[in-house]
DRENFI-749947 format. One record per residue (C-alpha): residue number from 0; residue in one letter; x, y, z. Coordinates in steps of 0.001 Angstrom, whole numbers, plus 500000, padded with zeros to 6 digits. Example, Ala and Ser with C-alpha at 12.3 -4.5 7.8 and 13.67 -1.06 7.14 Angstrom:
BEGIN
> num, residu, x, y, z
> 0, a, 512300, 495500, 507800
> 1, s, 513670, 498940, 507140
This chain:
BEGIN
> num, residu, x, y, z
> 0, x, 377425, 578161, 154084
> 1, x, 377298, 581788, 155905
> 2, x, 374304, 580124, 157536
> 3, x, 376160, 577351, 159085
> 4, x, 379139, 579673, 159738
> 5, x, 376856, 581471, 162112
> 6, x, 375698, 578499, 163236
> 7, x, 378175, 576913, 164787
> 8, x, 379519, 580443, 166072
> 9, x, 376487, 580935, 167844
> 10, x, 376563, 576598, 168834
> 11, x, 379983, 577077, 170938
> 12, x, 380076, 580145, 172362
> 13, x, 379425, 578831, 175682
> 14, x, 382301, 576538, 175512
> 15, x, 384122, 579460, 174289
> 16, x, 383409, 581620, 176748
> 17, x, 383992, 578999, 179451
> 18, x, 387547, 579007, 177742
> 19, x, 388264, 582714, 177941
> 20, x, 386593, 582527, 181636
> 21, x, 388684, 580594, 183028
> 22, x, 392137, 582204, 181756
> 23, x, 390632, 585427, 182795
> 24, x, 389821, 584588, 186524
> 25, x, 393016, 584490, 186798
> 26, x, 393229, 588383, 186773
> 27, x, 390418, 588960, 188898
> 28, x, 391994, 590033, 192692
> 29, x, 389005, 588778, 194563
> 30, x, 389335, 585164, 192751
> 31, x, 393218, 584634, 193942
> 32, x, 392007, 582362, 197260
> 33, x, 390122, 580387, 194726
> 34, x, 392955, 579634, 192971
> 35, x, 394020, 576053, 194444
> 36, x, 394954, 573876, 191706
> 37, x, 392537, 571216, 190164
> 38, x, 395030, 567805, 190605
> 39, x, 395284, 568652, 194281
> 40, x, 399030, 568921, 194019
> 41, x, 399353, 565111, 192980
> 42, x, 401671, 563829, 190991
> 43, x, 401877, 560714, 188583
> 44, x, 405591, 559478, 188423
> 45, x, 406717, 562540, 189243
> 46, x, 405154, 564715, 187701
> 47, x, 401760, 567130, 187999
> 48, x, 398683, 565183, 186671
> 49, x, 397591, 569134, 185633
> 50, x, 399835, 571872, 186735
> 51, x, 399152, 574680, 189616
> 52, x, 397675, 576643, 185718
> 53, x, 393970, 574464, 186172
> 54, x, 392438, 575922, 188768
> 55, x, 388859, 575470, 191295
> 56, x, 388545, 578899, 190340
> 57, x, 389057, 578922, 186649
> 58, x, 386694, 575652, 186392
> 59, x, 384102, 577276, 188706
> 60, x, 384611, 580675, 186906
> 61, x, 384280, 579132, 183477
> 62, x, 381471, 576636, 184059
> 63, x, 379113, 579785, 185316
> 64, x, 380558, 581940, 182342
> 65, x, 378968, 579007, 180190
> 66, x, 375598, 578654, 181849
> 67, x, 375368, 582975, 181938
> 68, x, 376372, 582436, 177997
> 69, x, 373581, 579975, 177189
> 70, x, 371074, 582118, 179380
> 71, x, 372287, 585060, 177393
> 72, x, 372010, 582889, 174006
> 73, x, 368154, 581942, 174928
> 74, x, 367356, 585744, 175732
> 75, x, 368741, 587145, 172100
> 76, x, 366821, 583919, 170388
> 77, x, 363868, 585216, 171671
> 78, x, 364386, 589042, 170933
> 79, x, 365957, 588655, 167527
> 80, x, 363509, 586851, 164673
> 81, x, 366913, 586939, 162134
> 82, x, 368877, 584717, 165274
> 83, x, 366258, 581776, 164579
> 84, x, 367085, 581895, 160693
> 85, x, 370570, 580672, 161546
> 86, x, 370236, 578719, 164441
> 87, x, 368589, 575266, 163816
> 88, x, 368059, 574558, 167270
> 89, x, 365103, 575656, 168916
> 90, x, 366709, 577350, 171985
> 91, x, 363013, 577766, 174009
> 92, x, 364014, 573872, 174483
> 93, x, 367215, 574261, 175022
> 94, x, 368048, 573970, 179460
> 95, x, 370451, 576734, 180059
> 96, x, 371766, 575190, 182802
> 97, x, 372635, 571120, 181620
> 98, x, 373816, 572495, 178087
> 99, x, 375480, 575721, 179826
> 100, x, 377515, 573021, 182080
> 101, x, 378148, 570594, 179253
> 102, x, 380061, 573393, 177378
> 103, x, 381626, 575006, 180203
> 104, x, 382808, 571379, 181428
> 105, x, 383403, 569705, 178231
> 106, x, 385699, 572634, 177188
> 107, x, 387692, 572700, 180221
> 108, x, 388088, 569109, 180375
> 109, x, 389365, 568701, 177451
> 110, x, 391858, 572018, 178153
> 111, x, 392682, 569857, 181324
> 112, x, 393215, 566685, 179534
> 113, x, 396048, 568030, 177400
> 114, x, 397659, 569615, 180147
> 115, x, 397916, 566579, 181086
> 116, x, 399497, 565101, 178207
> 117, x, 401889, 568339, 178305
> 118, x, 403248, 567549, 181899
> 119, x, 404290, 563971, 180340
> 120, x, 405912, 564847, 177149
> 121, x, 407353, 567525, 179361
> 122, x, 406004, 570834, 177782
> 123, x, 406143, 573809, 180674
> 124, x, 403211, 574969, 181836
> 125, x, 401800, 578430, 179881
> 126, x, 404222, 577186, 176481
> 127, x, 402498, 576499, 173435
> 128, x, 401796, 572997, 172402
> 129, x, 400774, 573330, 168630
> 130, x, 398281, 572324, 167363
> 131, x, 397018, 570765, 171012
> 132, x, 396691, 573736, 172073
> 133, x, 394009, 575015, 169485
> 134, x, 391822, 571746, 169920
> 135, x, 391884, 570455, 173280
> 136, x, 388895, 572959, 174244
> 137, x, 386988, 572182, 171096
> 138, x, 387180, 568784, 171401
> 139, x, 386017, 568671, 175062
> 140, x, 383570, 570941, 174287
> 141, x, 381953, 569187, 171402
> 142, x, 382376, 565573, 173119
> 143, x, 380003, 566723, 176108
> 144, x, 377523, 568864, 174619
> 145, x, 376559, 565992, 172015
> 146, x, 375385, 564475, 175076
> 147, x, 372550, 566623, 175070
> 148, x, 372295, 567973, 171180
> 149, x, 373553, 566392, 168498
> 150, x, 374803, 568028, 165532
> 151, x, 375554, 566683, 161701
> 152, x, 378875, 565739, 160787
> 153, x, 379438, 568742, 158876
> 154, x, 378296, 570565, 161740
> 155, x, 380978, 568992, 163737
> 156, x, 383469, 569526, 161184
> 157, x, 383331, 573201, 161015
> 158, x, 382617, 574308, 164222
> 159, x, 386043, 572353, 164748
> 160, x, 387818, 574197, 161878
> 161, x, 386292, 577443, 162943
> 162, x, 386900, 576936, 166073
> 163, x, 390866, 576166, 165694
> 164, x, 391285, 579628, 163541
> 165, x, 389966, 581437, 166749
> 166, x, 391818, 580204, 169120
> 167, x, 395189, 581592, 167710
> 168, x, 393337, 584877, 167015
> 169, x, 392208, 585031, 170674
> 170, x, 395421, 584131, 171733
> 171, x, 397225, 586590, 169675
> 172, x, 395063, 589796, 170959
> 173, x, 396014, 588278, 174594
> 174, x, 399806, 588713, 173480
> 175, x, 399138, 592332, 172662
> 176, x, 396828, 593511, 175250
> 177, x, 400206, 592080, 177545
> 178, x, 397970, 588989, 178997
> 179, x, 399714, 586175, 177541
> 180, x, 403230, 586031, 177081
> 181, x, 403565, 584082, 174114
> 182, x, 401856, 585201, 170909
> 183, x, 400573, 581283, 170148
């Protein structure tokens, strides 16, 4: 069980990261001109399809984040013999930069896709959505990337459960570190 704990961990960090990476850009200066929204300003009776919070920058930002995370991921496989007794995948065969994008997209899409969803059931922009909020990344992220691996159904069922207890965590240390302003 610890085993696959790491596992999947270790399996969606990238779309993790891409996650974080693109909330952060956000409060990086030099990144502000990037910062045109996603939906183009376009609007779907009436409303945003996204909101001005997607961003070029934060899906550029987060899809590099990603690929930098896998490359990072294939260096420590290769350093660390205890990283291979965890991870089932054999990361020397692993592309950095089609299974970095896969996360990095995958997890952003589906971040995207709920915003969305928010605009129609009218939820403002940066309020929490429970528990959409917690899965929309995880989802995404694990839809694209079994394009390229596959894991088992267990697999898939707790790197989602995992996954959804981190978010709220994650979100939570933003709220006291003053980068969110909601604690969920």
């Amino acid at each position: 069980m610890i085993k696959n704990l790491f596992f999947v961990l270790w399996f969606f960090a990238p779309s993790g990261v891409a996650n974080i990476a693109a909330f952060f850009s956000g409060k990086i200066p030099y990144l502000k001109s990037f910062s045109y929204p996603v939906d183009l300003r376009k609007k779907i009776n009436g409303k945003r399809i996204f909101g001005d919070n997607k961003t070029i920058r934060g899906l550029i930002f987060g899809v590099i984040s990603s690929v930098v995370a896998v490359y990072l991921q294939i260096f420590l496989y290769n350093q660390f013999d205890f990283i291979s007794s965890f991870v089932r995948i054999d990361y020397n065969q692993v592309d950095p930069i089609i299974f970095g994008m896969l996360s990095g997209f995958g997890a952003l899409f589906g971040d995207s896709l709920k915003s969305f969803f928010k605009r129609r059931v009218n939820v403002p922009p940066g309020k929490s959505w429970f528990p959409f909020d917690q899965i929309d990344y995880v989802i995404g992220g694990m839809v694209f990337t079994s394009f390229y691996i596959t894991l088992s159904f267990y697999e898939y069922l707790l790197l989602f459960l995992v996954w959804f207890i981190i978010h709220p965590i994650n979100t939570f240390l933003g709220f006291i570190l003053k980068l969110r302003k909601e604690p969920l």
